[in-house]
N, C-alpha and C positions, 0 to 999 in steps of 0.2 A: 648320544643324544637321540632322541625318535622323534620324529615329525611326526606332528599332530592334524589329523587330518584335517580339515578347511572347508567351511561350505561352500558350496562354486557361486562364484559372482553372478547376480542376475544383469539384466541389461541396466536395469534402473541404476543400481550399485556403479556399475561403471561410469552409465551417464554423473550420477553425481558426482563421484573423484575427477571425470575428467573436467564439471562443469567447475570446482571448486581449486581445482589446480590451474582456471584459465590465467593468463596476464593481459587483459586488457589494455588497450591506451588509453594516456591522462584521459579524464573527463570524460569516456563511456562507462556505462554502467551493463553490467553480464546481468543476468536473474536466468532463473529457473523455473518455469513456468507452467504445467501440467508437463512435462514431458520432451519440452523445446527447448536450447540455448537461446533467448533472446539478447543480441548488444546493442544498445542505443546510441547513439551519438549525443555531445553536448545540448543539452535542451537551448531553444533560443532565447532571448530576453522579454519576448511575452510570456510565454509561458513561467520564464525564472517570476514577473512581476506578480502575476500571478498567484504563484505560489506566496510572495512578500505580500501582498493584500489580504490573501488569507489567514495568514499566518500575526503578522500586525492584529487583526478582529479578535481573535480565539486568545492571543496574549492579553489582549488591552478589556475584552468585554465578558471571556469566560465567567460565570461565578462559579468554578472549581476551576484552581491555579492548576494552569496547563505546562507541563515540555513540549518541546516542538524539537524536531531532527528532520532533516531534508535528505538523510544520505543513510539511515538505516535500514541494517539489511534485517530482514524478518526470515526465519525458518517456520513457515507454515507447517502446523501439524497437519498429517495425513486423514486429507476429507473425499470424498467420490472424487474419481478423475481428477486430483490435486495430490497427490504422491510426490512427495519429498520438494516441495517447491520452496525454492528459493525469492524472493521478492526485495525489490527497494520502491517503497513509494514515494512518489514524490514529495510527500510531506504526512510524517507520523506523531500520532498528538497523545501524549499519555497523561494520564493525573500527578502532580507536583510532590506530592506525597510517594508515592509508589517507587521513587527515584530508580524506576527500568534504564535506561540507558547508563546509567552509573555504574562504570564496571561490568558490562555486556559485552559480550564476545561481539564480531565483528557480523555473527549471522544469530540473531538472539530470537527468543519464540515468541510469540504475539497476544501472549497471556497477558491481561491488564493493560494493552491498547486499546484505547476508548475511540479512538477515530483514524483513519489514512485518506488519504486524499490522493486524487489523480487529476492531471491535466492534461488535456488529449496533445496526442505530436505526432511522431513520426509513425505507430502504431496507436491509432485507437481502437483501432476494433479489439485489440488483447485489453484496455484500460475498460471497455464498454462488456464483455464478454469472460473474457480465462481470467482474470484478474477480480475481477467481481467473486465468480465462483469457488474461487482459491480463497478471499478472505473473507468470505460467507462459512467456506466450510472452518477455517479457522476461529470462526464463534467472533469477528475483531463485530463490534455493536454497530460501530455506522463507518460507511464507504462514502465520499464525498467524491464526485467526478463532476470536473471542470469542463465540458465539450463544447471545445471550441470551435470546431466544423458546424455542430447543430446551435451555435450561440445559448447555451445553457447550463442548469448546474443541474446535480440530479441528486438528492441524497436517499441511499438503500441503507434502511433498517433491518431488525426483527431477523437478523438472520439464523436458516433454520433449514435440514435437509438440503445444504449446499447451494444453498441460494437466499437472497436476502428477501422476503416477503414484503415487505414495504419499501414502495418509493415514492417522491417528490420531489416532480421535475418541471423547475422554471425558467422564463428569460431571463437571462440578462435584464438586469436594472430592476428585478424583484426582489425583494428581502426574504430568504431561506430562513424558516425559523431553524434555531438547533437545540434538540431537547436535553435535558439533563444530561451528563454534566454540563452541559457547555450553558443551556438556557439563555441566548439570545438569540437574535435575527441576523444570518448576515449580509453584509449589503452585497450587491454584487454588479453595483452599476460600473462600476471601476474594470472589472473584468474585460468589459467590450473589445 
């Protein structure tokens, strides 16, 4: 038998095998982040409520019937400075039709996700910064960040050249509109 030769691992390569071989404990979550092992601890119960308030709107008010996943991991295609990123957003919202999580690997691509959403915690500046630019470059149409340091919601559109070109960002207790698919307002006096 001859051995075949083998391209030699880059660091990237390594990075990824060793991020995807991690074992985390219950209830943190690992991602892969421009080039970082990021692990988060259990999110606390504002933040989970959070996430149930927006997620409740998008169900009940969408006019394009939505899924919702709390715990999908996304394999970001490769965009500027977002090479091989791994992601779990705190809440991933695709079109009902499209049935993406049905039979998706545990790390699936972000092709025909209409929205994610973030809610700040233990790291915001990655939910506010590398995380934006990672699902910018991955073409996902709207990024929805919950900041709850700055008390406000921000939604980045339009995204284009690894950054999302349009944002709209309000208090708390203002109604966010959300454009197609979704086409309503959401409230966000609840958030506080």
């Amino acid at each position: 038998m001859t051995a075949m030769p083998h391209e030699p691992l880059t660091q990237e390569d390594v990075l990824l095998e060793g991020f995807l071989a991690l074992d985390t404990p219950e209830g943190f979550r690992a991602e892969l982040i421009e080039g970082e092992i990021v692990v988060t601890p259990p999110p606390d119960g504002d933040h989970e409520d959070c996430i149930s308030h927006i997620a409740r709107q998008v169900i009940r008010a969408s006019r394009t019937d939505m899924d919702f996943s709390g715990n999908k991991g996304l394999r970001l295609r490769t965009g500027p400075g977002c090479a091989r990123n791994h992601v779990i957003p705190d809440a991933t919202f695709a079109p009902r039709e499209l049935r993406l999580f049905r039979g998706a690997e545990s790390w699936m691509p972000a092709d025909g996700v209409a929205m994610v959403v973030e809610v700040t915690s233990t790291r915001p500046r990655a939910d506010r910064e590398a995380k934006r630019r990672c699902y910018a470059g991955a073409g996902i149409p709207l990024y929805l960040l919950v900041d709850r340091d700055a008390s406000s919601v921000t939604l980045l559109s339009d995204p284009g050249n690894g950054d999302y070109r349009q944002l709209c960002t309000l208090p708390f207790g203002k109604p966010l509109p959300l454009p197609e698919p979704f086409g309503f307002d959401l409230e966000t006096s609840d958030l506080v």
